[in-house]
BALOBA-1460 file (C-alpha; in Angstrom, 3 decimals):
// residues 128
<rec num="1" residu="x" x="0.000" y="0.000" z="0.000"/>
<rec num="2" residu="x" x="0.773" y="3.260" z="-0.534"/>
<rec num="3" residu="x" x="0.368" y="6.343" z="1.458"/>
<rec num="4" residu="x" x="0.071" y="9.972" z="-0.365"/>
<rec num="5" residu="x" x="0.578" y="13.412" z="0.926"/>
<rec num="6" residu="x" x="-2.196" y="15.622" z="-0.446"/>
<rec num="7" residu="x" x="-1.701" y="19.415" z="-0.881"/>
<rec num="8" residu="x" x="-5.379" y="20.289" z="0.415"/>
<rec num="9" residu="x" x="-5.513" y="23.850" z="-0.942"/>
<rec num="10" residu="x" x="-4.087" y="22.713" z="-4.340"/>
<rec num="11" residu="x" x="-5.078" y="19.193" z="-4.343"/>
<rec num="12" residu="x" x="-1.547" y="18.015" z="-5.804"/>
<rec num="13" residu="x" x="0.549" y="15.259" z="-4.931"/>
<rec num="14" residu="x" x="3.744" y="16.233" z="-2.580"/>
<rec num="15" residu="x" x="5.105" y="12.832" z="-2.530"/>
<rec num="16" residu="x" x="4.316" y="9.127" z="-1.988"/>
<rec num="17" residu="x" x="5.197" y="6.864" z="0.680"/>
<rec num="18" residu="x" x="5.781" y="3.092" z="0.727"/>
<rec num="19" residu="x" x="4.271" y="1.307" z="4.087"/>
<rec num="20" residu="x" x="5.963" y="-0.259" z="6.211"/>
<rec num="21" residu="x" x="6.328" y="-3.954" z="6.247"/>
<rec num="22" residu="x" x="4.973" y="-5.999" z="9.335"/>
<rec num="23" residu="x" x="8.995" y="-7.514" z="9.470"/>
<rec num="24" residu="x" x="9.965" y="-3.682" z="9.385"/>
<rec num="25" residu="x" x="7.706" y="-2.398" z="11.767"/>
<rec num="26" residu="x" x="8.529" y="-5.605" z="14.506"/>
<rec num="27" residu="x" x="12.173" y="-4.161" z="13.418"/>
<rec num="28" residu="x" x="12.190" y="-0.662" z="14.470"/>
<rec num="29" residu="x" x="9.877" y="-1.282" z="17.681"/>
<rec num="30" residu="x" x="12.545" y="-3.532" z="18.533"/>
<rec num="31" residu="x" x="15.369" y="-1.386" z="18.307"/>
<rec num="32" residu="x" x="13.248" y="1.097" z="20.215"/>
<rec num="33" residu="x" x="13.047" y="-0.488" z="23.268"/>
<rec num="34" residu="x" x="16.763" y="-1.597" z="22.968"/>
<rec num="35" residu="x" x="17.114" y="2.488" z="22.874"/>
<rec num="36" residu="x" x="14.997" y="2.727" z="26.014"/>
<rec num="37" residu="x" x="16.904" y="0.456" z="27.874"/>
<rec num="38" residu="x" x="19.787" y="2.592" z="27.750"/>
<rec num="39" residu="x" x="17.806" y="6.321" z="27.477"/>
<rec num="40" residu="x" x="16.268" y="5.292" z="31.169"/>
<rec num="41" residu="x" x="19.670" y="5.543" z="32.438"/>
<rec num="42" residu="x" x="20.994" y="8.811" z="31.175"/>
<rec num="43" residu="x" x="21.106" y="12.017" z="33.443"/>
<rec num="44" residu="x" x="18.578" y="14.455" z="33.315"/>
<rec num="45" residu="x" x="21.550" y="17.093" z="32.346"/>
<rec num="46" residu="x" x="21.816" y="15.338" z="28.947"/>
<rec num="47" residu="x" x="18.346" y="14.543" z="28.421"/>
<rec num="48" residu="x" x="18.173" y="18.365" z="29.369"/>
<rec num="49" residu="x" x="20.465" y="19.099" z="26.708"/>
<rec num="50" residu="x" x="19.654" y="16.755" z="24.481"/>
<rec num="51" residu="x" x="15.982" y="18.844" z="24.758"/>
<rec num="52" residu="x" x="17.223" y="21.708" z="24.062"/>
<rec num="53" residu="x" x="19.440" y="21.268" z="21.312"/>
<rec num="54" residu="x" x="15.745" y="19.603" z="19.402"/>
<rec num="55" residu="x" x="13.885" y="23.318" z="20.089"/>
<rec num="56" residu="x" x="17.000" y="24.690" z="18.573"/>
<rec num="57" residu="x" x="16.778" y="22.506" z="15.824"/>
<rec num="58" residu="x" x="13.242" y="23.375" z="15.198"/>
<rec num="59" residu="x" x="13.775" y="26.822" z="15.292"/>
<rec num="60" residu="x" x="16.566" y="26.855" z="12.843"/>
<rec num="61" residu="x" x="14.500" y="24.978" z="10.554"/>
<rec num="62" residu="x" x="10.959" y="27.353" z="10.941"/>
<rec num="63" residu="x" x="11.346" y="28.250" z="7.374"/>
<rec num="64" residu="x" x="11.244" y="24.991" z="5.968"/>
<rec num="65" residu="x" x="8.840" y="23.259" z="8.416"/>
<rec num="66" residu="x" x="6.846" y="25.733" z="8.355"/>
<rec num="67" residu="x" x="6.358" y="25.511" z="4.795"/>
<rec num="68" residu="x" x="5.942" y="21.886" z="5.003"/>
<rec num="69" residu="x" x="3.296" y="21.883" z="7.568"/>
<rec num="70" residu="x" x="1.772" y="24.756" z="5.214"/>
<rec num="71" residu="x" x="1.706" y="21.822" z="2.244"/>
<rec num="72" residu="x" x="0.705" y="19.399" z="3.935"/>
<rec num="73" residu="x" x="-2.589" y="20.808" z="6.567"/>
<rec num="74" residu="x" x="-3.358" y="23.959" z="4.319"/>
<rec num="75" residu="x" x="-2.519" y="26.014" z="7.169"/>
<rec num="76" residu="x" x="-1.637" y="29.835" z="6.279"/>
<rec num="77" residu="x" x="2.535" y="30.277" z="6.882"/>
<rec num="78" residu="x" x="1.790" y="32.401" z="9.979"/>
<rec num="79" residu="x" x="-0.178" y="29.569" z="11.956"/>
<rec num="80" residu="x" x="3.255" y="27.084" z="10.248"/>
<rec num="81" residu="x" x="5.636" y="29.120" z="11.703"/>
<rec num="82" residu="x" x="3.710" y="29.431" z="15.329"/>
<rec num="83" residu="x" x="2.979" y="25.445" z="15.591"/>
<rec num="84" residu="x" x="6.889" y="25.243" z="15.226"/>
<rec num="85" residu="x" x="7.637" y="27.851" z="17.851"/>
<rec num="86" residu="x" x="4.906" y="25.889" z="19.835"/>
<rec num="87" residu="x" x="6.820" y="22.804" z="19.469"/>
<rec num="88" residu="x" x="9.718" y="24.334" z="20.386"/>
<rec num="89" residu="x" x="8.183" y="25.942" z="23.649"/>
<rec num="90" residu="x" x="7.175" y="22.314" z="24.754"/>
<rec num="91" residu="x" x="10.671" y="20.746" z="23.920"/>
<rec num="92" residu="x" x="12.584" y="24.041" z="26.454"/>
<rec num="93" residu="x" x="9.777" y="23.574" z="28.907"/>
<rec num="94" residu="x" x="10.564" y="19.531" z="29.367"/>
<rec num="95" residu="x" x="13.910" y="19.999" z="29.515"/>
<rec num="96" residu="x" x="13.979" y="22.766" z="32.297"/>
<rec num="97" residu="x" x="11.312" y="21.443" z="34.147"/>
<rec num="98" residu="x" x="11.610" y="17.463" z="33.747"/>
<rec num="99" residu="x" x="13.448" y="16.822" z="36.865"/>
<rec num="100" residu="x" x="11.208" y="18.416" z="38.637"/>
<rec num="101" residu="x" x="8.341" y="16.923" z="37.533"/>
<rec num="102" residu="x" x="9.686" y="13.438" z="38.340"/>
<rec num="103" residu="x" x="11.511" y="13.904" z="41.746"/>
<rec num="104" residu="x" x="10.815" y="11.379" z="44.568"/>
<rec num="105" residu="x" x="8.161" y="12.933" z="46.985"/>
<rec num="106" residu="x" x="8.168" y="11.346" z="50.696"/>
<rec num="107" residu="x" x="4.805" y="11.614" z="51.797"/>
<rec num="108" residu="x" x="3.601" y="11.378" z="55.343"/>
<rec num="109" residu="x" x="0.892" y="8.078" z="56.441"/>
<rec num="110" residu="x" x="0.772" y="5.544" z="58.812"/>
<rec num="111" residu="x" x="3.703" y="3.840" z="57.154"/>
<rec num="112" residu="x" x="7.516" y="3.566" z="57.905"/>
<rec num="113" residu="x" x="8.271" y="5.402" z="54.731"/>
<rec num="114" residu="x" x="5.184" y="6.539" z="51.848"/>
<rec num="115" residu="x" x="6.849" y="7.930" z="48.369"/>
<rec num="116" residu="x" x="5.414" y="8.898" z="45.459"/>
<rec num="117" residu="x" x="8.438" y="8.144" z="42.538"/>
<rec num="118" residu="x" x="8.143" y="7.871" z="38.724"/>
<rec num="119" residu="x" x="9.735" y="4.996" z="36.897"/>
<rec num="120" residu="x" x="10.685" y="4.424" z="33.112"/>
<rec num="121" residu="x" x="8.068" y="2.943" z="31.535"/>
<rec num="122" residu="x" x="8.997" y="2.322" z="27.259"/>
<rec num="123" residu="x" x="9.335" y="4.610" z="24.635"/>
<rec num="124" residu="x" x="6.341" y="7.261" z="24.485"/>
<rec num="125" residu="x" x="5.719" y="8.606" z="21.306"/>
<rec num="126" residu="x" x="4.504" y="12.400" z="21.425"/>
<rec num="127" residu="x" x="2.585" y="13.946" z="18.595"/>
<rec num="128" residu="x" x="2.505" y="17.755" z="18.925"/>
Protein backbone atom coordinates (compact mmCIF):
# COMPACT_ATOMS: atom_id res chain seq x y z
CA UNK A 1 0.00 0.00 0.00
CA UNK A 2 0.77 3.26 -0.53
CA UNK A 3 0.37 6.34 1.46
CA UNK A 4 0.07 9.97 -0.37
CA UNK A 5 0.58 13.41 0.93
CA UNK A 6 -2.20 15.62 -0.45
CA UNK A 7 -1.70 19.42 -0.88
CA UNK A 8 -5.38 20.29 0.42
CA UNK A 9 -5.51 23.85 -0.94
CA UNK A 10 -4.09 22.71 -4.34
CA UNK A 11 -5.08 19.19 -4.34
CA UNK A 12 -1.55 18.02 -5.80
CA UNK A 13 0.55 15.26 -4.93
CA UNK A 14 3.74 16.23 -2.58
CA UNK A 15 5.10 12.83 -2.53
CA UNK A 16 4.32 9.13 -1.99
CA UNK A 17 5.20 6.86 0.68
CA UNK A 18 5.78 3.09 0.73
CA UNK A 19 4.27 1.31 4.09
CA UNK A 20 5.96 -0.26 6.21
CA UNK A 21 6.33 -3.95 6.25
CA UNK A 22 4.97 -6.00 9.33
CA UNK A 23 8.99 -7.51 9.47
CA UNK A 24 9.96 -3.68 9.38
CA UNK A 25 7.71 -2.40 11.77
CA UNK A 26 8.53 -5.61 14.51
CA UNK A 27 12.17 -4.16 13.42
CA UNK A 28 12.19 -0.66 14.47
CA UNK A 29 9.88 -1.28 17.68
CA UNK A 30 12.54 -3.53 18.53
CA UNK A 31 15.37 -1.39 18.31
CA UNK A 32 13.25 1.10 20.21
CA UNK A 33 13.05 -0.49 23.27
CA UNK A 34 16.76 -1.60 22.97
CA UNK A 35 17.11 2.49 22.87
CA UNK A 36 15.00 2.73 26.01
CA UNK A 37 16.90 0.46 27.87
CA UNK A 38 19.79 2.59 27.75
CA UNK A 39 17.81 6.32 27.48
CA UNK A 40 16.27 5.29 31.17
CA UNK A 41 19.67 5.54 32.44
CA UNK A 42 20.99 8.81 31.17
CA UNK A 43 21.11 12.02 33.44
CA UNK A 44 18.58 14.45 33.32
CA UNK A 45 21.55 17.09 32.35
CA UNK A 46 21.82 15.34 28.95
CA UNK A 47 18.35 14.54 28.42
CA UNK A 48 18.17 18.37 29.37
CA UNK A 49 20.46 19.10 26.71
CA UNK A 50 19.65 16.75 24.48
CA UNK A 51 15.98 18.84 24.76
CA UNK A 52 17.22 21.71 24.06
CA UNK A 53 19.44 21.27 21.31
CA UNK A 54 15.74 19.60 19.40
CA UNK A 55 13.89 23.32 20.09
CA UNK A 56 17.00 24.69 18.57
CA UNK A 57 16.78 22.51 15.82
CA UNK A 58 13.24 23.38 15.20
CA UNK A 59 13.78 26.82 15.29
CA UNK A 60 16.57 26.86 12.84
CA UNK A 61 14.50 24.98 10.55
CA UNK A 62 10.96 27.35 10.94
CA UNK A 63 11.35 28.25 7.37
CA UNK A 64 11.24 24.99 5.97
CA UNK A 65 8.84 23.26 8.42
CA UNK A 66 6.85 25.73 8.35
CA UNK A 67 6.36 25.51 4.79
CA UNK A 68 5.94 21.89 5.00
CA UNK A 69 3.30 21.88 7.57
CA UNK A 70 1.77 24.76 5.21
CA UNK A 71 1.71 21.82 2.24
CA UNK A 72 0.70 19.40 3.94
CA UNK A 73 -2.59 20.81 6.57
CA UNK A 74 -3.36 23.96 4.32
CA UNK A 75 -2.52 26.01 7.17
CA UNK A 76 -1.64 29.83 6.28
CA UNK A 77 2.53 30.28 6.88
CA UNK A 78 1.79 32.40 9.98
CA UNK A 79 -0.18 29.57 11.96
CA UNK A 80 3.26 27.08 10.25
CA UNK A 81 5.64 29.12 11.70
CA UNK A 82 3.71 29.43 15.33
CA UNK A 83 2.98 25.44 15.59
CA UNK A 84 6.89 25.24 15.23
CA UNK A 85 7.64 27.85 17.85
CA UNK A 86 4.91 25.89 19.83
CA UNK A 87 6.82 22.80 19.47
CA UNK A 88 9.72 24.33 20.39
CA UNK A 89 8.18 25.94 23.65
CA UNK A 90 7.18 22.31 24.75
CA UNK A 91 10.67 20.75 23.92
CA UNK A 92 12.58 24.04 26.45
CA UNK A 93 9.78 23.57 28.91
CA UNK A 94 10.56 19.53 29.37
CA UNK A 95 13.91 20.00 29.51
CA UNK A 96 13.98 22.77 32.30
CA UNK A 97 11.31 21.44 34.15
CA UNK A 98 11.61 17.46 33.75
CA UNK A 99 13.45 16.82 36.87
CA UNK A 100 11.21 18.42 38.64
CA UNK A 101 8.34 16.92 37.53
CA UNK A 102 9.69 13.44 38.34
CA UNK A 103 11.51 13.90 41.75
CA UNK A 104 10.81 11.38 44.57
CA UNK A 105 8.16 12.93 46.99
CA UNK A 106 8.17 11.35 50.70
CA UNK A 107 4.80 11.61 51.80
CA UNK A 108 3.60 11.38 55.34
CA UNK A 109 0.89 8.08 56.44
CA UNK A 110 0.77 5.54 58.81
CA UNK A 111 3.70 3.84 57.15
CA UNK A 112 7.52 3.57 57.90
CA UNK A 113 8.27 5.40 54.73
CA UNK A 114 5.18 6.54 51.85
CA UNK A 115 6.85 7.93 48.37
CA UNK A 116 5.41 8.90 45.46
CA UNK A 117 8.44 8.14 42.54
CA UNK A 118 8.14 7.87 38.72
CA UNK A 119 9.73 5.00 36.90
CA UNK A 120 10.69 4.42 33.11
CA UNK A 121 8.07 2.94 31.54
CA UNK A 122 9.00 2.32 27.26
CA UNK A 123 9.34 4.61 24.63
CA UNK A 124 6.34 7.26 24.49
CA UNK A 125 5.72 8.61 21.31
CA UNK A 126 4.50 12.40 21.42
CA UNK A 127 2.59 13.95 18.60
CA UNK A 128 2.50 17.76 18.93
Amino acid sequence: MTLTSVNPYTNTIIKEFKEHSEAEIEKRLQRSKESFKKWKNTSFENREALMLKVAQLLLDGTNTLSKTISNEMGKPIKESRAEIEKCAWVCKYYAENAQTFLKQETKATDADLSYITYEPLGTILGII
